[in-house]
C-alpha positions as CSV (number, residue, x, y, z in Angstrom):
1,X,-24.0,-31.3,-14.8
2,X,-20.9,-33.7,-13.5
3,X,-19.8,-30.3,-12.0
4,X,-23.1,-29.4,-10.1
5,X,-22.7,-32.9,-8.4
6,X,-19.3,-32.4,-7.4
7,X,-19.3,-31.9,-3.4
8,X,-17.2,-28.5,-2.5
9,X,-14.4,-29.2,-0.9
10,X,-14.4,-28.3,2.9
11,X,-11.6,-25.6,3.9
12,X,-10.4,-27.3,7.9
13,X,-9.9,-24.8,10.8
14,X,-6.3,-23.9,11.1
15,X,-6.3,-25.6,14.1
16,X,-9.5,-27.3,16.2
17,X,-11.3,-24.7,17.9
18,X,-9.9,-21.2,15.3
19,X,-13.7,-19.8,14.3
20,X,-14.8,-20.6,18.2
21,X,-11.5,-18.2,19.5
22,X,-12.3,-15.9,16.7
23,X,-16.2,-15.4,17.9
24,X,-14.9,-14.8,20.8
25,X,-12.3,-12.5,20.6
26,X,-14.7,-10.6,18.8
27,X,-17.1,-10.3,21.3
28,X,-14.7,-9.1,23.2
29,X,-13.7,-6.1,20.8
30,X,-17.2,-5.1,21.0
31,X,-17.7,-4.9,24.8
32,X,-14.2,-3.1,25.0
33,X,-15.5,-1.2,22.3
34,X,-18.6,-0.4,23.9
35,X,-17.1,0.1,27.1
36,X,-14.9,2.6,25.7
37,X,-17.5,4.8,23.6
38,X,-19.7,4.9,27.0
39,X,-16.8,6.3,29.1
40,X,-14.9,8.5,26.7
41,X,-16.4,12.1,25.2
42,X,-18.5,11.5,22.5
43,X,-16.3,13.2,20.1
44,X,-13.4,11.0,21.0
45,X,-15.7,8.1,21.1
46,X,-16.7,8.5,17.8
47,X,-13.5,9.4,16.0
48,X,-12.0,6.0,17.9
49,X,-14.7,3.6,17.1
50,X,-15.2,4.8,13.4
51,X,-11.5,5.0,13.0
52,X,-10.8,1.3,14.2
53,X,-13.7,-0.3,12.4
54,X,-13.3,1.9,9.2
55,X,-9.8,0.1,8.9
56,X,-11.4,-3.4,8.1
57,X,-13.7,-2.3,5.5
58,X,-13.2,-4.4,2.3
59,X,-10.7,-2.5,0.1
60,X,-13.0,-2.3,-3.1
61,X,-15.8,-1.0,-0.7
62,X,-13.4,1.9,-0.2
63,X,-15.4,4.7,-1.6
64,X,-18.6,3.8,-0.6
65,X,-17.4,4.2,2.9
66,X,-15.2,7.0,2.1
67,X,-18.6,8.8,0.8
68,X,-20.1,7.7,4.0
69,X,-17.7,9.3,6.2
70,X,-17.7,12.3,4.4
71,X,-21.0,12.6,4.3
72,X,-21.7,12.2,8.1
73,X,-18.8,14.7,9.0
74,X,-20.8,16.8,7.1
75,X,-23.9,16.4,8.4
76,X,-22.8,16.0,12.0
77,X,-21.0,19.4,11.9
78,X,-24.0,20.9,10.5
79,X,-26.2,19.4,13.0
80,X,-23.6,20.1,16.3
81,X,-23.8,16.2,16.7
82,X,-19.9,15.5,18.2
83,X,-20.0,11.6,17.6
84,X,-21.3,12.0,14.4
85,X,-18.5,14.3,12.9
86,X,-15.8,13.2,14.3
87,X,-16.5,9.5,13.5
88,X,-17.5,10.6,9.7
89,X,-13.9,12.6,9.8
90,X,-12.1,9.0,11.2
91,X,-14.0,7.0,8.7
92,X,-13.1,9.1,6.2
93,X,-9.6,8.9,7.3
94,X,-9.2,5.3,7.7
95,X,-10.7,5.0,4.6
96,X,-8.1,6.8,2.8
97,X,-5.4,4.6,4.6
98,X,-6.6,1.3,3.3
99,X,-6.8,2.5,-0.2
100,X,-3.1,3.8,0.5
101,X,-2.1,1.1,1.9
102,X,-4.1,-2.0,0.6
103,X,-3.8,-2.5,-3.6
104,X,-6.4,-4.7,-5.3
């Protein structure tokens, strides 16, 4: 019990401020994100956005996502859906990259 009544230890901000800057900066990834699928090809939008967020998947979710991607390249060939390949091809790709790249 004497360890259930221990208070956790609180981790301090690297400096005042670092999870507010971080919220925000990722707010703004998404608008340019979002800004960037709705003005670019769908193809190329796809491929981009997939590709970008497929790099900051968790490495030991790496072959889920890797399944993912191959599966919706798959499917979005076989249904002529252009966003949907391409983006299963870049998440597939970036997948294979962090497990290159990024040992547990």
């Amino acid at each position: 019990m004497p360890e259930a009544k221990r208070a956790r230890k609180k981790v301090p901000e690297p400096f005042p401020g670092a999870y507010y800057l971080a919220g925000a900066i990722t707010i703004a990834l998404m608008l340019l994100f979002l800004a960037l699928g709705a003005s670019l090809p769908p193809g190329v939008a796809g491929f981009l956005v997939a590709f970008i967020l497929g790099l900051t998947v968790n490495p030991k979710y790496v072959p889920y996502f890797l399944a993912a991607g191959v599966f919706s390249a798959v499917m979005g060939f076989l249904g002529r859906e252009p966003q949907v390949a391409w983006g299963g091809v870049a998440l597939a790709l970036s997948q294979l990259l962090v497990r290159r790249f990024v040992r547990e």
